[in-house]
PAZAPA-4460 file (N, C-alpha, C; in steps of 0.05 Angstrom, whole numbers, plus 32768, in hexadecimal, padded with zeros to 4 digits):
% residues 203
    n_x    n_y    n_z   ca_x   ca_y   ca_z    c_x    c_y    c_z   seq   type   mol
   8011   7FE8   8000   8000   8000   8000   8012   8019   8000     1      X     A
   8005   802F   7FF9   8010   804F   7FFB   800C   8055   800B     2      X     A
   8014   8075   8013   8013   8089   8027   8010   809F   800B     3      X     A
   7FED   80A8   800B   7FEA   80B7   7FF5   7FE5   80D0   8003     4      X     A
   7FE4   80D6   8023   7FDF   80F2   802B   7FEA   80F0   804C     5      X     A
   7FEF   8109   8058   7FFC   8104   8074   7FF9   8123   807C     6      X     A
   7FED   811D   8099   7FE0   813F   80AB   7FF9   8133   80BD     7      X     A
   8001   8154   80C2   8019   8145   80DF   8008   8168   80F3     8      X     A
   7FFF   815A   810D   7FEA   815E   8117   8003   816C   8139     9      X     A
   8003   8183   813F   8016   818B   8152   8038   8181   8152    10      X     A
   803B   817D   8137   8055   8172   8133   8059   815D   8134    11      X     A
   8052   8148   812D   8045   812D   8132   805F   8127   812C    12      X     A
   8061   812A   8102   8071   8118   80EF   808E   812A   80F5    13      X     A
   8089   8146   8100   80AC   8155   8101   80BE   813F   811F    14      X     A
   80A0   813B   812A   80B5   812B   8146   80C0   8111   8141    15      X     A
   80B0   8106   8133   80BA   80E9   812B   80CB   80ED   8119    16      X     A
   80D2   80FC   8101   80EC   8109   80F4   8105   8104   8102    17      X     A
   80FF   811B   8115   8117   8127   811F   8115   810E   813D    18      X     A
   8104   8104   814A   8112   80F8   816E   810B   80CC   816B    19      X     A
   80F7   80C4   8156   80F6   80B5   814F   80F0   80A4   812C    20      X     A
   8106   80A8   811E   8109   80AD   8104   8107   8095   80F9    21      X     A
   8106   807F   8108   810D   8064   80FF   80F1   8054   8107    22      X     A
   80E8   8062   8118   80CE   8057   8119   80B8   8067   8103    23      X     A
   80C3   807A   8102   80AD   8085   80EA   80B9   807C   80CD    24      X     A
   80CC   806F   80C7   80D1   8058   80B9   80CA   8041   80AC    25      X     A
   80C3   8035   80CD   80BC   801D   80CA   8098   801E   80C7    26      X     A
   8087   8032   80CF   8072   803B   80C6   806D   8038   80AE    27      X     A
   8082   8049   809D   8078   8049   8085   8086   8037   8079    28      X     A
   8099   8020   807B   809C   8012   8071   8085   7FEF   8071    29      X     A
   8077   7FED   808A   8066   7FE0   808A   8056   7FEA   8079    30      X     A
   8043   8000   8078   803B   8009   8063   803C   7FFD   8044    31      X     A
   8052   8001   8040   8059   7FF4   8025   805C   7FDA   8025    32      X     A
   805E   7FC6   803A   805C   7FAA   803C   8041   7FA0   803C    33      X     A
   8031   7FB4   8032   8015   7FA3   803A   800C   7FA6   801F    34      X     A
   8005   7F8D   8019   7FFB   7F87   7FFC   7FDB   7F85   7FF6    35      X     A
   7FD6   7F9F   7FEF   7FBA   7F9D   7FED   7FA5   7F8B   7FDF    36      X     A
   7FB0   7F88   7FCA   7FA9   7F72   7FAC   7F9F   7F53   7FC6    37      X     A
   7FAD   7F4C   7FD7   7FA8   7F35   7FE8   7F8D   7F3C   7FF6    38      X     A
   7F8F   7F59   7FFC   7F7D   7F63   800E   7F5F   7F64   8007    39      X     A
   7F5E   7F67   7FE5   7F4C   7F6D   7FD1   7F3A   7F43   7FDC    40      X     A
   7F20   7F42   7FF3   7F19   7F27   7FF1   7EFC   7F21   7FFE    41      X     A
   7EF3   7F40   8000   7EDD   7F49   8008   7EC8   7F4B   7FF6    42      X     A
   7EAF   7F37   7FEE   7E9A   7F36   7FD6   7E82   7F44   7FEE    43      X     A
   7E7F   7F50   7FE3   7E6C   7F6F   7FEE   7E4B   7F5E   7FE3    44      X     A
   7E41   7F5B   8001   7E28   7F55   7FFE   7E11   7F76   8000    45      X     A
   7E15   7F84   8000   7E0E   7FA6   7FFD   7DFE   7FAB   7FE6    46      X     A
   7DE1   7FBA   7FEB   7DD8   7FC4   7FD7   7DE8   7FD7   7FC1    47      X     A
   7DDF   7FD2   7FA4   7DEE   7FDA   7F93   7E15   7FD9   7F91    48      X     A
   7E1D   7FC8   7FA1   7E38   7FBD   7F98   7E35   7FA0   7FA6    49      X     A
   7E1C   7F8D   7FA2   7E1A   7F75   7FA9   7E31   7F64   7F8D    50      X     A
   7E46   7F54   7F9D   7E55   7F41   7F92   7E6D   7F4D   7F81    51      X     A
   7E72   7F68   7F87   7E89   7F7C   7F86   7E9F   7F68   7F9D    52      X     A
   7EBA   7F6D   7F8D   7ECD   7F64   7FA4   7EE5   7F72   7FAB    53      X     A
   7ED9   7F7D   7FC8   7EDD   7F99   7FD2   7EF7   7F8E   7FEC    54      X     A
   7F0B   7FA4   7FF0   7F27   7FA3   8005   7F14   7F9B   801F    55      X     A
   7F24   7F83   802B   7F19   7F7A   8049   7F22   7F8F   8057    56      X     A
   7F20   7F9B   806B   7F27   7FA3   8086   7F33   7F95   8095    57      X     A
   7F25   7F7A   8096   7F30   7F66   80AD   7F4A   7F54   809D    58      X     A
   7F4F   7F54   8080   7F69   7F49   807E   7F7C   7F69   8077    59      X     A
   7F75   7F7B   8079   7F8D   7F8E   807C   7F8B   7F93   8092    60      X     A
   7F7A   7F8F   80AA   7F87   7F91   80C4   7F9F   7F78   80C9    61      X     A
   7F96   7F65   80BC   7FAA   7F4C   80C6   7FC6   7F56   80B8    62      X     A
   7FC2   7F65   809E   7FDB   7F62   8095   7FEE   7F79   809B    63      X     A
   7FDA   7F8D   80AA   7FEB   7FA2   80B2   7FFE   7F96   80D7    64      X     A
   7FE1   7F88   80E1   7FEC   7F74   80FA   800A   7F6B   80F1    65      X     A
   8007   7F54   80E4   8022   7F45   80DC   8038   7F58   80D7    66      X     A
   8038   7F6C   80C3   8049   7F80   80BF   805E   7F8C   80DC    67      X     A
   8048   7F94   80EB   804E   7FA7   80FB   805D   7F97   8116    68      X     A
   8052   7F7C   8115   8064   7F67   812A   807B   7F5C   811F    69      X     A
   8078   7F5F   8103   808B   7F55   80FD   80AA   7F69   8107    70      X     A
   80A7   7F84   810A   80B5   7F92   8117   80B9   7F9F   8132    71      X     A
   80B2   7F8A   813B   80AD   7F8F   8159   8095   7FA7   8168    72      X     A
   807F   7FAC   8156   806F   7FB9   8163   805E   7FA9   8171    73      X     A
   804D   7FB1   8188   8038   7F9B   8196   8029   7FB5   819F    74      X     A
   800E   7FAB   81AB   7FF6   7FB5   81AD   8000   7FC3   81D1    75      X     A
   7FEE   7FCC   81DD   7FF4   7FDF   81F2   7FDC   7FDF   8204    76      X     A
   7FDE   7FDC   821D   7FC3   7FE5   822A   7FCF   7FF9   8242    77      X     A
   7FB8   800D   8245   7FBD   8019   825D   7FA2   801A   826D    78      X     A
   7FA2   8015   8287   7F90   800C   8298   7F84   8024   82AB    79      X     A
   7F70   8026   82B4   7F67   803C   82C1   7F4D   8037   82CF    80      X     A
   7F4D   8045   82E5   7F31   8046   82EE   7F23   8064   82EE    81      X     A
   7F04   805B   82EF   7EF2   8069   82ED   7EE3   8072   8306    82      X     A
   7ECC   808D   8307   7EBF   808F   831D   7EA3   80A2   830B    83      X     A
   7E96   80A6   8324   7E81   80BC   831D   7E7A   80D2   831C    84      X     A
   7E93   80D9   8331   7E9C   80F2   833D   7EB5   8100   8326    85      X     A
   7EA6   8118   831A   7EB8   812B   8300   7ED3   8131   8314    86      X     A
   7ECF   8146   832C   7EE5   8149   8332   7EF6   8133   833E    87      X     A
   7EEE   8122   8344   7F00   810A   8353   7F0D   8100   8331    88      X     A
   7EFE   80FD   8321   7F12   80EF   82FE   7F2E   8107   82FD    89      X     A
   7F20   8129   8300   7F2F   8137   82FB   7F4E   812E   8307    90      X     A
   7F4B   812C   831C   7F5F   8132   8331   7F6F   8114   8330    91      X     A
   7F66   8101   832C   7F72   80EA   832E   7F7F   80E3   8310    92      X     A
   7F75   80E4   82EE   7F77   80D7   82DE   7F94   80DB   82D9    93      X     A
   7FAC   80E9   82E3   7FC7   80D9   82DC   7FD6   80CF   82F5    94      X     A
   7FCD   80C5   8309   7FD3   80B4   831B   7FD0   8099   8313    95      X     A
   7FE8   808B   831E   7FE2   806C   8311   7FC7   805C   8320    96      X     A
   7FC5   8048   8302   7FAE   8038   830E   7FAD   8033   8326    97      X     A
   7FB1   8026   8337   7FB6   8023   8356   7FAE   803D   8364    98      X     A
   7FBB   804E   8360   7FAA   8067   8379   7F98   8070   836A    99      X     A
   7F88   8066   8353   7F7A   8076   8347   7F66   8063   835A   100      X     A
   7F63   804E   8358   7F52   803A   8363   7F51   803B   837F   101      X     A
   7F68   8047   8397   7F6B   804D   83AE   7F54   8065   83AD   102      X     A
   7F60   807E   83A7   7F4E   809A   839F   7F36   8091   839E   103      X     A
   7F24   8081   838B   7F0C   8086   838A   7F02   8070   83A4   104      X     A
   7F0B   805A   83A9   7EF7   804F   83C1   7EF4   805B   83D7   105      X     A
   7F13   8073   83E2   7F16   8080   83F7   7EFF   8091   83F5   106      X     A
   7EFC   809A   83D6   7EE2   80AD   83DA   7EC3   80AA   83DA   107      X     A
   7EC4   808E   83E1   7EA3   8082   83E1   7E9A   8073   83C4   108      X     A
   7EAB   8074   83B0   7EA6   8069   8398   7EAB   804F   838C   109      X     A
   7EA2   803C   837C   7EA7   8027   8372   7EBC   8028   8359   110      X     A
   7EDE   8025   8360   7EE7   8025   8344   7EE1   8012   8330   111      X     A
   7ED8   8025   831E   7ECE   8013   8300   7EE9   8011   82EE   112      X     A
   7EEE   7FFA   82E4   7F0C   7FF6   82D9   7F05   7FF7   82BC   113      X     A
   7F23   7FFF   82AF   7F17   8005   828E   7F2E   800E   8283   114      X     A
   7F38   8004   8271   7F4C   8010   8261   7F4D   8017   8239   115      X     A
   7F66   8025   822F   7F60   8028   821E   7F7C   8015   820C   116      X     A
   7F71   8010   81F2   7F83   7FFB   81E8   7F90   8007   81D0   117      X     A
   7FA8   8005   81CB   7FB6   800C   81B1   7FBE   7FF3   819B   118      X     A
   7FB8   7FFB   8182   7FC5   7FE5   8176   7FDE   7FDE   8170   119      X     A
   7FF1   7FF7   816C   8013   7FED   816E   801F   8002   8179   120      X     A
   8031   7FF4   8190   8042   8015   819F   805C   8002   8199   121      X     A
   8076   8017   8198   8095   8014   819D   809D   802D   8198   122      X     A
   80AB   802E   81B1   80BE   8043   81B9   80B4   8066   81BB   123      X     A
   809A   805B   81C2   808B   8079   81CB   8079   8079   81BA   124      X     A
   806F   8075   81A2   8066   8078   8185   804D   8065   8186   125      X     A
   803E   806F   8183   8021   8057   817F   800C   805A   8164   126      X     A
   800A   803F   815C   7FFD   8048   813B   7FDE   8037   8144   127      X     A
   7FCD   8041   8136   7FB7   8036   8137   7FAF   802F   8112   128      X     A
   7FAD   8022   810C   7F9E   8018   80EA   7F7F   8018   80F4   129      X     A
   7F72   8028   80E2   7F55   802A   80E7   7F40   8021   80CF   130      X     A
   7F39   8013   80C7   7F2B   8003   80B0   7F0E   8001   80C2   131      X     A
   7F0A   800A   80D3   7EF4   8006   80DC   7EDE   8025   80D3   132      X     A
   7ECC   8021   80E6   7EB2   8031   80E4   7EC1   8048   80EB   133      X     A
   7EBE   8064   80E0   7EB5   8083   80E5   7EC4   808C   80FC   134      X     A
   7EB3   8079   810B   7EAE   808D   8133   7EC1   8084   8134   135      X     A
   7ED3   806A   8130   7EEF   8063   8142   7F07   8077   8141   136      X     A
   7F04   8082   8122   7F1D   808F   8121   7F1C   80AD   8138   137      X     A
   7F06   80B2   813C   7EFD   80CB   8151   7F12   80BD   8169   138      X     A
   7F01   80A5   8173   7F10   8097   8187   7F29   8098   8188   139      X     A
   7F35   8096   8179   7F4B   808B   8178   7F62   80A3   8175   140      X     A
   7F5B   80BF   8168   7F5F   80D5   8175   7F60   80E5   818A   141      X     A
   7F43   80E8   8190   7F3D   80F0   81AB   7F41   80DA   81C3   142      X     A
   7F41   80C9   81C1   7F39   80B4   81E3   7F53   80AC   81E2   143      X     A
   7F5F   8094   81CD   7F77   8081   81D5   7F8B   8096   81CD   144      X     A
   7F90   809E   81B5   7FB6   80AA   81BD   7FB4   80C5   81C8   145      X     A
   7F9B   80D2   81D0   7F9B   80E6   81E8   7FA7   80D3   8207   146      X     A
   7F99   80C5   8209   7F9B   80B1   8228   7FB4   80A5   8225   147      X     A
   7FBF   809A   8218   7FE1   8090   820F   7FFB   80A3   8219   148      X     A
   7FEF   80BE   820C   7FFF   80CF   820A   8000   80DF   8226   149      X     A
   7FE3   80E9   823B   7FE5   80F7   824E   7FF1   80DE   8265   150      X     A
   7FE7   80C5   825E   7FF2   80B4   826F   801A   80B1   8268   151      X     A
   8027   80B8   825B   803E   80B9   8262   8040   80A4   8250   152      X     A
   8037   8094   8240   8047   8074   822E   8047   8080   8216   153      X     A
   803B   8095   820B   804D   809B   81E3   8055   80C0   81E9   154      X     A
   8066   80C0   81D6   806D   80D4   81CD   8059   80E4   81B4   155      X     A
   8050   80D7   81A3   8049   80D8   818A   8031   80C7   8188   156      X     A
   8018   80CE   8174   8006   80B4   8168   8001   80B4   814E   157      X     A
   8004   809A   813C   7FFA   809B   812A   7FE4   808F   811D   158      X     A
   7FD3   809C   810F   7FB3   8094   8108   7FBC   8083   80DE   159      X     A
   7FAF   806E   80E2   7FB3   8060   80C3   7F98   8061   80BA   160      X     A
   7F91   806B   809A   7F78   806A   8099   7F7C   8067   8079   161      X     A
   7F62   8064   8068   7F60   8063   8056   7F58   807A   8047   162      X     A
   7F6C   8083   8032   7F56   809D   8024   7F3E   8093   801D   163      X     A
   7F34   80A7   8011   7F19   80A1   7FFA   7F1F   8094   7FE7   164      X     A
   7F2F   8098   7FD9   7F2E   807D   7FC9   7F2F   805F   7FC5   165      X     A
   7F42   805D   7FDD   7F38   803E   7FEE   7F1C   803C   7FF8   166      X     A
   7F0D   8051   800C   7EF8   804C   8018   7EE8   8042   8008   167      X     A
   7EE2   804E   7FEE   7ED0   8046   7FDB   7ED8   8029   7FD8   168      X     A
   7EE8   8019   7FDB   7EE7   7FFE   7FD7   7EE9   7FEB   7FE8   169      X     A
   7EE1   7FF7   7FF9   7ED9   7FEB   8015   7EBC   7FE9   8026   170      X     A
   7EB7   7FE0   8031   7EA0   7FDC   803F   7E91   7FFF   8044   171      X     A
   7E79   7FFD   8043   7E70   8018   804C   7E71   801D   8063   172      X     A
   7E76   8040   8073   7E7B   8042   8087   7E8C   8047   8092   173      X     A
   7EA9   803E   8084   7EC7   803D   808E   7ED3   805B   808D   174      X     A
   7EDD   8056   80A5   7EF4   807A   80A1   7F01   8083   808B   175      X     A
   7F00   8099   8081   7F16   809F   8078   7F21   80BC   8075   176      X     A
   7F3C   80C0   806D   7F4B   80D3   8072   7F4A   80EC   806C   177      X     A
   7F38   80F2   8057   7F30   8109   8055   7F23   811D   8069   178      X     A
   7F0B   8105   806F   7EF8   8113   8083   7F03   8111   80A2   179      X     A
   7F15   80FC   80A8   7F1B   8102   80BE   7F34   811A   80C1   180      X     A
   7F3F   811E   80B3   7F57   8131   80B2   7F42   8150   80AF   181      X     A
   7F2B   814C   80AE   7F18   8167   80B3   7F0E   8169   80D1   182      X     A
   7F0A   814C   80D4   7F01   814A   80F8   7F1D   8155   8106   183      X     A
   7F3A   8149   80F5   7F49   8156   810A   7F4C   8172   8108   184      X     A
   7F4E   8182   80F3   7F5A   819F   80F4   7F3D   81B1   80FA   185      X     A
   7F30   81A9   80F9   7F14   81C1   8102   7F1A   81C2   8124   186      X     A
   7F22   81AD   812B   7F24   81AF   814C   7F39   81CC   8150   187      X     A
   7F4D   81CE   8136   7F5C   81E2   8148   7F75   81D5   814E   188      X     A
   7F8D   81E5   8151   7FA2   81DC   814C   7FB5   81CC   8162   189      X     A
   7FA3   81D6   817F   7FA8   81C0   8194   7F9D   81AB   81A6   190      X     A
   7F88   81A8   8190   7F69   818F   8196   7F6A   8174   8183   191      X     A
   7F79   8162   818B   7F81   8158   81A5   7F9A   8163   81B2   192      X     A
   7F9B   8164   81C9   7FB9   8173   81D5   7FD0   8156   81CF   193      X     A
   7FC9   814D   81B5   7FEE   8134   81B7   7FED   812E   819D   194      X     A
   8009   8135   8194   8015   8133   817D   800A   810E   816D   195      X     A
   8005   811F   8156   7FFC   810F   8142   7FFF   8108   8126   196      X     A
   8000   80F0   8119   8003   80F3   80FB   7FEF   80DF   80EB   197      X     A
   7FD8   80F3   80E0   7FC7   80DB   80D6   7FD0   80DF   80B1   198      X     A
   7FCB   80B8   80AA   7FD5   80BC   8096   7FC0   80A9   8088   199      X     A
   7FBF   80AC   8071   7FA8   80A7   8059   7FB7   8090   8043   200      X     A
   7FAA   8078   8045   7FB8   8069   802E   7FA9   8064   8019   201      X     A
   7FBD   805E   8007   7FA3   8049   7FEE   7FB1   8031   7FE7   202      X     A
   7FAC   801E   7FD2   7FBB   8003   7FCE   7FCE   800A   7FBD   203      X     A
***
């Protein structure tokens, strides 16, 4: 696959340049290891493109998976608890899990446990591939490499998505880079507060 467009979002792509260069490397060299033509295995049961044979999602997630382990990236969790109480979240959410969970029972509350999941982190850097529905890529902006990043485990996040011209050959519904690279810059130039680089492929 290509890299046919790239937003570098609070200096996303200048930091990985200049403090991790080799991982923004190996980004885009998985990238180009993924062979879309294999990917092409999806027969579209969909009004008006019934028996069209449209790019899986679920085998370019696998083949971006394999890629990305194959270089030592692995998936990430960071763990956290919850309450009901706004100012008790305020005050506690970069304390580690453990006193977060101390904090809220001391204060009459039931910690509710919950975390958020990344698909590949090394060496500060976390990439997410998004072939899914719309709302995830929001997610995956705003919730996980915001929470990654204020929690202290990346430096940097990167968002994988498909332009429009892939989308169209894909399932209806799916993200893509146009429109989300509008969700990002209407926010304004420091919404999300953590450096970002979303990038747009085709086959």
């Amino acid at each position: 696959m290509k890299v046919a467009a790239k937003y570098s979002h609070m200096n996303g792509e200048e930091y990985l340049l200049v403090r991790r260069k080799q991982r923004w490397e190996e980004v885009l060299d998985v990238i180009h290891s993924v062979d879309a033509d294999k990917c092409k295995t999806k027969v579209s049961e969909e009004r008006g493109r019934k028996g069209q044979v449209l790019y899986s999602p679920t085998d370019m997630n696998k083949e971006f998976k394999k890629e990305f382990e194959r270089r030592g990236w692995k998936d990430e969790r960071v763990s956290f608890y919850l309450a009901l109480d706004e100012s008790l979240m305020r005050s506690i959410h970069t304390l580690s899990e453990s006193i977060q969970r101390e904090k809220i029972s001391e204060a009459g509350y039931e910690p509710i446990s919950s975390f958020n999941q990344t698909d590949f982190v090394k060496d500060r850097v976390a990439v997410e591939v998004q072939f899914g529905k719309y709302a995830f890529v929001a997610h995956d902006l705003f919730v996980k490499h915001m929470s990654f990043f204020t929690a202290d485990e990346i430096d940097v996040g990167i968002e994988i998505v498909p332009m429009k011209e892939l989308e169209k050959k894909m399932s209806s519904g799916v993200a893509y880079y146009e429109r989300d690279l509008l969700n990002l810059i209407r926010q304004g130039r420091g919404v999300p507060a953590v450096p970002l680089v979303l990038i747009g492929i085709i086959p």
